[in-house]
RONU-833434 format. One record per residue (C-alpha): x negated, y, z; residue in three letters. Coordinates in pm, whole numbers, padded with zeros to 5 digits, always signed. Layout:
<atoms>
XYZALA
...
</atoms>
This chain:
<atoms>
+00199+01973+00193UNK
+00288+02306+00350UNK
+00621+02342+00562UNK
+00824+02686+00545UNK
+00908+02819+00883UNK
+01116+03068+01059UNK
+00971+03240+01372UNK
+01142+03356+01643UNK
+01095+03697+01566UNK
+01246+03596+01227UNK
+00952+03588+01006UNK
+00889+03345+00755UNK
+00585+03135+00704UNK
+00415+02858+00531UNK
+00226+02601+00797UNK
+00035+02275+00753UNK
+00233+01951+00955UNK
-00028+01952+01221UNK
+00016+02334+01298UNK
+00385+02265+01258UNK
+00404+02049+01589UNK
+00166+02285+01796UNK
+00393+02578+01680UNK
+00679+02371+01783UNK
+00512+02279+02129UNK
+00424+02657+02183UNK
+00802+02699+02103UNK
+00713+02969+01879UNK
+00914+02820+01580UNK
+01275+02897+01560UNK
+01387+02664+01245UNK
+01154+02474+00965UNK
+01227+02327+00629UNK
+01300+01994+00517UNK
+01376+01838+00214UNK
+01759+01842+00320UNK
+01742+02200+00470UNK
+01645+02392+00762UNK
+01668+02239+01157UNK
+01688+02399+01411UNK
+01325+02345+01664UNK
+01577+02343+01963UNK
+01751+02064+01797UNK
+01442+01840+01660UNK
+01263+01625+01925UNK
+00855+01680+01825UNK
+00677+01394+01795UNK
+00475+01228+02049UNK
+00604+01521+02298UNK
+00733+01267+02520UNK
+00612+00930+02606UNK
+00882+00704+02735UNK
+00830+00311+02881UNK
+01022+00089+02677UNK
+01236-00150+02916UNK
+01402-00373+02679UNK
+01350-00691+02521UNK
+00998-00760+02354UNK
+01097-00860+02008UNK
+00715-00838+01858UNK
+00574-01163+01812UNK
+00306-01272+02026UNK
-00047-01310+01927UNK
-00290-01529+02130UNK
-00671-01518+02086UNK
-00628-01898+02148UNK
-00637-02129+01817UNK
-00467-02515+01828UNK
-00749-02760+01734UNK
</atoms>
């Protein structure tokens, strides 16, 4: 699936998802496509850009390696 973008020099193109987020990371996009219209890259978070430690409440259940007998 190919993703229309807007440079910042305002020149369209069509990018693959994976060179979407390194164009995004270079900040060299100024607004992509989605299904529901264009966003803005200053207003979309990329993916994976920043890793935060979760502090909350572990919800998960908890495996153990351990089995009743």
């Amino acid at each position: 699936m190919m993703i229309r973008v807007k440079y910042t020099d305002n020149s369209y193109d069509m990018v693959c998802p994976e060179l979407l987020d390194h164009l995004l990371e270079l900040g060299s996009v100024a607004e992509f496509q989605r299904r529901d219209g264009w966003v803005t890259s200053s207003s979309y978070a990329v993916r994976g850009s920043e890793k935060k430690d979760y502090f909350g409440v572990e919800r998960r259940e908890k495996h153990s390696l351990e089995y009743d007998m």
